[in-house]
Structure formats: structure tokens, C-alpha cells
C-alpha positions in Angstrom: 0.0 0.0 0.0 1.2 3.9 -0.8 3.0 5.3 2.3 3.8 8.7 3.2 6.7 9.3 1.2 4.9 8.6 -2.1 3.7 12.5 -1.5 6.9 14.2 -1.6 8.3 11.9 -4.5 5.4 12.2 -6.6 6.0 16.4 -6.1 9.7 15.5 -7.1 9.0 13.8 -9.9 5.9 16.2 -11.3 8.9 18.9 -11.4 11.0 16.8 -13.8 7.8 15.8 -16.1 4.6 15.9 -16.7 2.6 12.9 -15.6 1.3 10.7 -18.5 -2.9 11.4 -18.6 -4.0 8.6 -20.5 -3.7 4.6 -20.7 -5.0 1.4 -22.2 -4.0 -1.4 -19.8 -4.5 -5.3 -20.8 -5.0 -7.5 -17.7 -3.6 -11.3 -18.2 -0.4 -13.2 -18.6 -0.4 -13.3 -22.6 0.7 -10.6 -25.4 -1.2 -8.0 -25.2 -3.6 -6.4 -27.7 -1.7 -3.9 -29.9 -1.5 -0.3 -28.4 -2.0 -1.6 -24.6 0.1 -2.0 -21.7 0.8 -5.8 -20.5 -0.6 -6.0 -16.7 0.3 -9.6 -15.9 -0.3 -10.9 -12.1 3.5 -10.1 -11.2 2.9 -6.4 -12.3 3.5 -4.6 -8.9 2.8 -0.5 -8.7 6.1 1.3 -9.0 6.2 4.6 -8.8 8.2 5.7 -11.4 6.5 3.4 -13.7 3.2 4.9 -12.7 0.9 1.7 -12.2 0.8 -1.5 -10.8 -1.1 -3.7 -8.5 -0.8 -3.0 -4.5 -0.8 -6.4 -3.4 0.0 -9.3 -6.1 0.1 -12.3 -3.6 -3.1 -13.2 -4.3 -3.6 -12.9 -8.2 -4.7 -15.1 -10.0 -4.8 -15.6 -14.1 -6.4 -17.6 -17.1 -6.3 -17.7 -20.3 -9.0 -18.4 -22.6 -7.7 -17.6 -26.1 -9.0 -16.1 -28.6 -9.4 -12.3 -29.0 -6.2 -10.5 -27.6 -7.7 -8.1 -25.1 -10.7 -9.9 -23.6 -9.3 -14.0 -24.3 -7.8 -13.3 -20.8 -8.5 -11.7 -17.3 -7.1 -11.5 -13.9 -8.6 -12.3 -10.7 -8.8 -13.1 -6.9 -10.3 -14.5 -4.1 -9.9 -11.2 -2.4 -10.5 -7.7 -3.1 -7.6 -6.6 -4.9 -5.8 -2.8 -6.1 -4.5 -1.6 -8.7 -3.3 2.0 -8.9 -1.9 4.5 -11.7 -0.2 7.7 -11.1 -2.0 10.4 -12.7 -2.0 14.5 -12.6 -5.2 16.0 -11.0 -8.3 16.4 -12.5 -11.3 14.2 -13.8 -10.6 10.8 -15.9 -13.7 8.4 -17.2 -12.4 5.1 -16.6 -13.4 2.0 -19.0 -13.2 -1.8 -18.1 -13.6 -5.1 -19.2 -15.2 -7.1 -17.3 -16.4 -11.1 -17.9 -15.2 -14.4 -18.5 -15.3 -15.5 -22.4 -16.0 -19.2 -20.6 -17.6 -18.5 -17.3 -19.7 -15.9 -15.4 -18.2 -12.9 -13.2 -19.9 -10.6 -10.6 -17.3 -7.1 -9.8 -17.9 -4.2 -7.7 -15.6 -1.5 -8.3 -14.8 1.4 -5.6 -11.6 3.8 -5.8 -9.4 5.8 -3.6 -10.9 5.5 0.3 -13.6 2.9 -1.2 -15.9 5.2 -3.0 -18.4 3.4 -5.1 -18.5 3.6 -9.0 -20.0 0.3 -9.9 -21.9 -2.2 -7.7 -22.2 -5.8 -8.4 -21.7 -5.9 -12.3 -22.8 -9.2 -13.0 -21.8 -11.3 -16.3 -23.7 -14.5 -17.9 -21.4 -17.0 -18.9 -19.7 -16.4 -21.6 -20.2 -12.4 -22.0 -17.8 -9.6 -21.2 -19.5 -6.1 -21.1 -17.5 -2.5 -21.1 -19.0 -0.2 -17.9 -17.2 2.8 -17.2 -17.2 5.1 -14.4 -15.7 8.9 -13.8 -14.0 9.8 -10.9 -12.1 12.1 -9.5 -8.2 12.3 -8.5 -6.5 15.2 -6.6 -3.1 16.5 -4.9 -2.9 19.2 -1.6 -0.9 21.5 -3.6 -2.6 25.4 -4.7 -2.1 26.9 -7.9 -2.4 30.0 -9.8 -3.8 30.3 -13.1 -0.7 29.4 -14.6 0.0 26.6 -12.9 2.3 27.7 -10.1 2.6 26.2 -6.5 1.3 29.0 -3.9 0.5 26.9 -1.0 -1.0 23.3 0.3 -3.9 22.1 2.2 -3.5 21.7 5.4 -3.8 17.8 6.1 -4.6 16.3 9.5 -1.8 13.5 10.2 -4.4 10.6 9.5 -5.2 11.6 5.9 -1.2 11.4 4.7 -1.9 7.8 4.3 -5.3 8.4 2.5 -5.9 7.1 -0.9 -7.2 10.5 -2.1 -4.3 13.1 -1.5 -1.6 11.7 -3.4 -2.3 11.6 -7.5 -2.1 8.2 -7.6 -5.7 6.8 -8.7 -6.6 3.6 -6.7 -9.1 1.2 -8.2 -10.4 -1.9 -5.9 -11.5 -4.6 -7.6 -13.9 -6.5 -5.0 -17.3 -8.7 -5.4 -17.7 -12.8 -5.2 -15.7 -13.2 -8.3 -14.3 -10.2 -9.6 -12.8 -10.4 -13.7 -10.6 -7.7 -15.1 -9.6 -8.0 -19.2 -8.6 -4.6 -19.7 -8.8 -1.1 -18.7 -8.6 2.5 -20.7 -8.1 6.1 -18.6 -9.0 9.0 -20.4 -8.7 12.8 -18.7 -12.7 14.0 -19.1 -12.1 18.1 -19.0 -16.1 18.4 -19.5 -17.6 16.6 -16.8 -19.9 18.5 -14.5 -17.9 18.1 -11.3 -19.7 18.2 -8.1 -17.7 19.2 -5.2 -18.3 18.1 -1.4 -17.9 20.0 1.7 -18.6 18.5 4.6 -17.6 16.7 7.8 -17.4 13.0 8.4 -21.4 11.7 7.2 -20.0 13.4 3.8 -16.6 12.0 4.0 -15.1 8.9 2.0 -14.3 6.7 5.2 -11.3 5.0 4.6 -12.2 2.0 6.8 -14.7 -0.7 7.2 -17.5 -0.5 8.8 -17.7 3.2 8.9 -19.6 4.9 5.7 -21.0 8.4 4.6 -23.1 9.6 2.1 -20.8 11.5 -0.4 -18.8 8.2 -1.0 -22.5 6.2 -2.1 -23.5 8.9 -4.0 -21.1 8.6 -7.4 -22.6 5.5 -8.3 -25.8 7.3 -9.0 -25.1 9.7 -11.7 -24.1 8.3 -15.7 -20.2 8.5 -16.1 -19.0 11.2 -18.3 -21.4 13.1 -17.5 -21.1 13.7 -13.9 -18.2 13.9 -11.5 -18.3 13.6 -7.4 -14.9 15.1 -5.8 -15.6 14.8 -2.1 -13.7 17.1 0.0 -15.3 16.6 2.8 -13.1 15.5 6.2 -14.1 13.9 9.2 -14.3 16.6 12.7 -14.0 19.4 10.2 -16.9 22.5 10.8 -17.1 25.5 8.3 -14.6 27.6 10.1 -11.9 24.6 10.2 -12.7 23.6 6.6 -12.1 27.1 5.4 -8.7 27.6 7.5 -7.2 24.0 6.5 -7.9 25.7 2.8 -9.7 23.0 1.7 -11.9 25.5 0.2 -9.4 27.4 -1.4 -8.5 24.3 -3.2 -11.9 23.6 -4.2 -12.1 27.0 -5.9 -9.0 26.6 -7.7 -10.3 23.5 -9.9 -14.1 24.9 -10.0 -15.4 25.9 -13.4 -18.6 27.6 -14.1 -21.6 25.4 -13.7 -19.9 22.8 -10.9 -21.6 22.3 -7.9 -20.6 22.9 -4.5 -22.7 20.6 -1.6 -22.2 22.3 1.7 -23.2 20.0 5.2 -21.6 21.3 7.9 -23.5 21.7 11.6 -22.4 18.5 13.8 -19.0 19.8 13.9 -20.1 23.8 14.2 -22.4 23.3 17.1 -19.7 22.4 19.0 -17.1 25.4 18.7 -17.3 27.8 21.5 -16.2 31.9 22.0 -18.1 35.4 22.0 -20.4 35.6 19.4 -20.6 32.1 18.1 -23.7 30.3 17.2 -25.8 29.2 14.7 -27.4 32.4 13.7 -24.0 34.7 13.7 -21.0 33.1 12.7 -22.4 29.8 11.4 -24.8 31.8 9.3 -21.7 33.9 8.3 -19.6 31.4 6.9 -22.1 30.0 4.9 -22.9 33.0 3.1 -19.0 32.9 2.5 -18.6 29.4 1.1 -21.8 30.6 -1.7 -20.3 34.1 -2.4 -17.1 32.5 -3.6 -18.2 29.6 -5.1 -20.6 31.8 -7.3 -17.3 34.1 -7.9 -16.4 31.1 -9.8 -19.6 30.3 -11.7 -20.4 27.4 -9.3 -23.6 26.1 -8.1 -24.1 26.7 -4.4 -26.2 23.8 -2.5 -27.1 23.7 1.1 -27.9 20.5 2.7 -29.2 20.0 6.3 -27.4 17.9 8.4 -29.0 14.7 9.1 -29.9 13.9 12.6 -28.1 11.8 15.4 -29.8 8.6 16.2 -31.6 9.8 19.2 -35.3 8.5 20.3 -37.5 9.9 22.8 -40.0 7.3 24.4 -42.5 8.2 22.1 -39.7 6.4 19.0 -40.0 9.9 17.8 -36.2 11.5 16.7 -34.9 13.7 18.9 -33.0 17.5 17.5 -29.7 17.5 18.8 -28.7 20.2 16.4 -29.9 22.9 17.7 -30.8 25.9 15.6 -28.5 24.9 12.7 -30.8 23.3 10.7 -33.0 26.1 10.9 -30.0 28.6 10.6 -29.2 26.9 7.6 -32.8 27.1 6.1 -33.1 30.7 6.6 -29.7 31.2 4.7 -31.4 29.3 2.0 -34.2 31.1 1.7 -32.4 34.8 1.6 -29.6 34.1 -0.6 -31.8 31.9 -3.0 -30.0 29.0 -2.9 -30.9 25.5 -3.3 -31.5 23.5 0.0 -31.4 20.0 0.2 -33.5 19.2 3.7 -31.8 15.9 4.9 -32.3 17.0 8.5 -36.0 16.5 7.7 -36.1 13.6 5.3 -33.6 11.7 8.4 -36.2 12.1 10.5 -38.7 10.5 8.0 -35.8 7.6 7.4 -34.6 7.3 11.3 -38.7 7.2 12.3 -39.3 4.5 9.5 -36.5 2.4 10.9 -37.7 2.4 14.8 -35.1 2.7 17.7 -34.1 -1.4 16.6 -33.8 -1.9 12.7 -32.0 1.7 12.8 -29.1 0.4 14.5 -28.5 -1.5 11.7 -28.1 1.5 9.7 -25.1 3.0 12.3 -21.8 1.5 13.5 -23.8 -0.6 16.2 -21.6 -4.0 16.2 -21.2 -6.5 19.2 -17.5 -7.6 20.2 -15.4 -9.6 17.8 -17.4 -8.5 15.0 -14.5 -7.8 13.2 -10.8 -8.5 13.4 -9.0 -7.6 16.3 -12.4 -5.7 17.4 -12.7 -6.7 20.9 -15.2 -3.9 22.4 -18.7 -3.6 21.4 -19.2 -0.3 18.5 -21.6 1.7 19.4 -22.0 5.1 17.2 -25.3 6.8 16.8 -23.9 9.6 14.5 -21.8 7.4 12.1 -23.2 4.9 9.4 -22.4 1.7 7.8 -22.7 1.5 4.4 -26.4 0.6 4.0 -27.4 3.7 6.2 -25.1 6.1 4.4 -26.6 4.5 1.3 -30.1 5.0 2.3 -29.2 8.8 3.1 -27.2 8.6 -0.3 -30.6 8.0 -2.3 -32.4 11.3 0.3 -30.2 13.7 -1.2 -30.6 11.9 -5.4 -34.3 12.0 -4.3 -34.1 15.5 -3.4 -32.4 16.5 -6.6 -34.5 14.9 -8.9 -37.8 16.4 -6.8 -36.5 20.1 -7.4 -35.5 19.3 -10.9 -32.0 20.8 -10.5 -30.4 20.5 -13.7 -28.1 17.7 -12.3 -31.3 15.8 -12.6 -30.8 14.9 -15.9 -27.7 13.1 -15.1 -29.1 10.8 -12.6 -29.0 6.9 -13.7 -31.8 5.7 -15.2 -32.2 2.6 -13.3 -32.3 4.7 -10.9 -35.8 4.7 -9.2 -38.0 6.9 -7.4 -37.1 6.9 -3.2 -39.5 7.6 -0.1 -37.3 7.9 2.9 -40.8 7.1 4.9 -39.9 3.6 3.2 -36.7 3.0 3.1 -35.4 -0.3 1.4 -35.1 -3.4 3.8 -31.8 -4.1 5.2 -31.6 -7.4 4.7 -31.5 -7.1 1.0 -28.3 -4.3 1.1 -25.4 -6.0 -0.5 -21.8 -4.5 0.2 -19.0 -6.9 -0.1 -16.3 -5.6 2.5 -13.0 -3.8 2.0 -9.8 -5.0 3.2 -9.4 -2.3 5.5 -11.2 -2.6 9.2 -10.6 -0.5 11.9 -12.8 -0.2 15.1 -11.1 3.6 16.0 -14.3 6.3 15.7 -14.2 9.1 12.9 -13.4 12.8 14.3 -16.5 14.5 15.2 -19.6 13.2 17.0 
């Protein structure tokens, strides 16, 4: 896996050359297909190189014959990674996927396990071409020409996060996962939609923890549509702003991008003379849509979604305060769209009941998971069916006000009623490598 260091020799080597943006990779032990790149199962990532598998102890390959780029695959019993350095900015990102003799079934999620496809299924025999754009990004600022002028401010945790580093991580995961090729193309139209937010936006890194932003690319048609989520976990407007993760936002935004703003878990919390929901909360969220329209951006506000909190009536608890509210008001005089997930939570979290809701949040008895040998118990953190289900509140929302993002939603995408939300025991989300039982920032 990428360490540390792969930051300050990736800056290194971008001032020696400019990072290759495109590539047509053929996964299998045989010749590859004229004009591709050989991937065989001994094909570790090198950074110099630029791509490479993570882990290649558990690769397997076969060899079908036939045509040259889909006649063979590679595969595992595991979830398995490969990466490819690449400079920042939006790619659409083509694979082949299926077994000329068998049947396959692939879920593909990238950088800190953000979902592009889910459970791609192939009959026997067939190999189909999805594709998927995503997002890839570096810390460093720039000016309009291109020059360094400063760096986000990263917490320690997130050197070692997938998404900081230009190096685009793809894992390949599902019940029998087949890879025959691969093509990376830079996509400079894409409407990108940036996140802000705290850590129920965030792309956890970790198993079982899960947020909204990192469910919501698989919802929108690739090339059409790109989700770069920015969000961090602990992180309220005011920290956001100073840690420049704002700034850097700006700096790729062109006109017609989005920016989704859900901040008030984290805000609620920060103390001093003045502070509160109504002043400086209100504030810096008429901040964060003056510049973004500076830039020709699209401004959304979305409600933060309520704790899991009951009352004895199973009626949800406000532990918000007047954020929500704060928020709304904003919304209202600066005539921006507002997304009301505080309200349609409470429709979801009232559905569920106090029970079936806790398997929505990281509620998991001892020895759950590896190594995990005290009970989790989170009632403001999901799993990835509840940040799912709160995934498909906010599409819902987008397609009811008939933003123009609307028209870039999936069509197999159907029509959601938080008041019935879809039954856990049909969620399907075959796990990550990665487990931890350590609690995001924020609460």
C-alpha cells in the first residue's frame, strides 16, 4: 500500500515531467492487444513506472484464447488494487469485465472505497465494457498558470489516505471479480460536483464506517457527472475554510460545478463570543456561496441529518440545535438550493424504529470484526447501508427540485421515499480490506 513518502516523491518527480494522462492497460499473462500495456499478475505498482497492482500475492490468471484483449482476465479471491499515477483532474475510466468461458460478478470502488460500480454481473460467456468517472486530486494550490502557492493543510491521518496523493486507486472486490482490460482518459467536460462537509459526507477509509458522499457517485451516468468529495471527518465551516480545503476547491471549479455544503455536527460544537448558529455559522455559509458563485459554481445547502436519538415516544430527537434552521433561513435569503436531509432523516430514522436503525449506524457486538474486541456503538456514524439510504435522500431531493443535475441521474435509478426506506436485509456490500474499530473525528 502507498506510504507517506509517495507524497513528496510524486511532487519530485511532477517537477521533472509531466505525468502521463491517458492509458489502455491489458489485464492477463499473454501478449497484449496492440497499443495496450501488459498487466500480468507479477505487475506490482512502482512509482516511477506509474501503475501497478498493491498487493499481487493473491492474483490469480487464465487464459481463454481467442481475441487479444478480452481472451484473458485477472482475478482473486480477495478484493484486490490496482493504482496508476496520474496529474489532478477528472478521468472516465473504462473496463472489461467477464469471463469468455464463465460468469463474473465485480464491484468496483476507488481511492478511500468510493463506489463507482456495484455488483456488475456477467452470464457466462459475456464480457460487457462499464465505465465510471472519478475524480483524482493533490494538496498543492495553484495559480492560473499553474504555479505552487500553498497546500492544504492535512490532519496527520489523511497522509496515508488514498485520495491526496495523485495516484488513482481502483479496488477490484465482489464474489468473483474479472478484469480483461482497462482505458483512462482525462474527461475536462464533466460537471464536477464538489463536497464539503464533515465526516457523514466524507469517503471513510475504513470498514464498517460509511458516509453519504462516498455512495452517492454510483448514482449519476459516467462522463457526465463527477463527485470530488472534500469533505473530512471533525471538520466545521470555520476549520474547513482555514485547512484551505476551500481554497482548493475554488482553484479546480469551473462555471456550472456544484458545491454541496453540510456542515453543523462539527459547528455546534465550537465555543467563544459571538458564536452560534445564527451569527457566525450563518456567516460562513454565506461565505462558502459568495465564492463559489465568484467562480460560476452552483451553491447547494444540505441539512445535516440527525443523530440517532429517540424519545419514548420512537419519535427523533433535535440535537442540532438551531443549525438546521440557521441553515434554512440562509437558503431562503440568498436563493440558494436546499437539500433538507435534517427533515427527510427524520422521516428515514422514524421509519427504521429505535431497533432496525441500529443496523443503519456502527452498532456492532464484540469480535465483530478482526481484532475488534469492544462492542461499537455510534449513533452519529453509518455503515454502508445507512449512508446508502441517506445517499438515495439527497438523489431524491435533486431529482424532486429538478436541479439540472437531474438529468444526469441513472436511469435505473428509481423513485425513493425515505418514509420507506429499502429493507436491510436485502443491502449487499462486499467488505473492503481495511477494518478499523477507531471512531471518525467529530460526534
Amino acid at each position: 500500500m502507498k506510504i507517506v513518502l509517495i507524497n513528496l516523491l510524486l511532487f519530485l518527480i511532477s517537477l521533472q515531467l509531466h505525468a502521463q494522462t491517458s492509458y489502455k492497460f491489458d489485464f492477463g499473462n499473454s501478449k497484449a492487444a496492440t497499443g495496450y500495456i501488459a498487466i500480468t499478475s507479477t505487475s506490482k505498482f512502482d512509482l516511477q513506472k506509474g501503475y501497478g497492482f498493491d498487493d499481487i500475492s493473491m492474483l490469480e490468471t487464465v487464459d481463454c484464447g481467442g481475441n487479444a484483449l478480452t481472451g484473458d482476465f485477472i482475478s482473486s479471491s480477495k478484493p484486490f488494487y490496482f493504482s496508476v499515477r496520474l496529474p489532478e483532474g477528472n478521468y472516465d475510466v473504462k473496463l472489461w469485465l467477464g469471463d469468455p468461458k464463465g460468469t463474473s460478478a465485480t464491484t468496483v470502488r476507488t481511492e478511500c472505497r468510493r463506489l463507482m460500480l456495484e455488483n456488475i454481473r456477467t452470464a457466462k460467456g459475456k464480457v460487457i465494457t462499464p465505465s465510471f468517472t472519478v475524480h483524482v486530486r493533490d494538496t498543492f494550490l495553484r495559480d492560473e498558470k499553474g504555479n505552487t502557492i500553498g497546500r492544504v493543510r492535512l490532519k496527520p491521518r489523511e497522509r496515508n489516505f488514498l485520495h491526496w496523493d495523485n495516484v488513482l486507486t481502483i479496488e477490484f472486490n465482489d464474489s468473483l471479480p474479472k478484469v480483461a482490460a482497462m482505458e483512462i482518459t482525462p474527461n475536462q467536460k464533466a460537471t464536477t460536483v464538489f463536497l464539503a462537509g464533515n465526516s457523514t459526507v466524507v469517503d471513510q477509509d475504513k470498514e464498517p464506517w460509511a458516509a453519504w458522499g462516498q455512495i452517492f457517485p454510483r448514482f449519476f451516468e459516467a462522463g457526465k457527472v463527477c463527485i470530488a468529495n472534500y469533505a473530512e471527518s471533525g471538520e466545521s465551516l470555520n476549520s474547513f475554510y482555514n485547512a484551505k480545503r476551500l481554497e482548493k476547491i475554488l482553484s479546480l471549479m469551473k462555471t456550472g460545478d456544484y458545491l454541496f455544503i453540510e456542515f453543523a455536527h462539527n459547528d455546534q460544537k465550537e465555543k467563544g463570543e459571538g458564536v452560534g448558529a445564527f451569527t457566525t455559522y450563518t456567516k460562513s455559509l454565506q461565505l462558502f456561496i459568495r465564492e463559489a458563485r465568484k467562480k460560476g459554481g452552483i451553491p447547494v445547502l444540505v441539512t445535516s441529518m440527525h443523530r440517532r436519538n429517540f424519545d419514548a415516544e420512537n419519535k427523533v430527537v433535535n440535537t442540532l440545535g438551531d443549525y438546521p434552521d440557521a441553515m434554512r433561513k440562509v437558503a431562503k435569503e440568498e436563493n440558494v438550493a436546499l437539500i433538507d436531509l435534517n427533515a427527510m432523516s427524520k422521516l428515514l430514522y422514524e421509519a427504521w424504529g429505535p431497533e432496525t436503525s441500529l443496523k443503519a449506524f456502527v452498532h456492532y457486538p464484540a469480535n465483530t470484526f478482526s481484532k475488534q474486541t469492544e462492542p461499537l456503538k455510534d449513533n452519529t456514524h453509518f455503515n454502508p447501508y445507512g449512508a446508502t439510504e441517506l445517499a438515495k435522500c439527497i438523489v431524491s431531493a435533486i431529482r424532486k427540485q429538478k436541479m439540472p443535475l437531474s438529468k444526469f441521474i441513472r436511469k435505473d435509478i428509481g423513485i425513493y421515499n425515505p418514509a420507506k426506506p429499502a429493507p436491510v436485509g436485502k443491502f449487499y456490500w462486499p467488505m473492503s480490506l481495511s477494518v478499523s474499530e477507531i471512531k471518525p473525528d467529530g460526534n
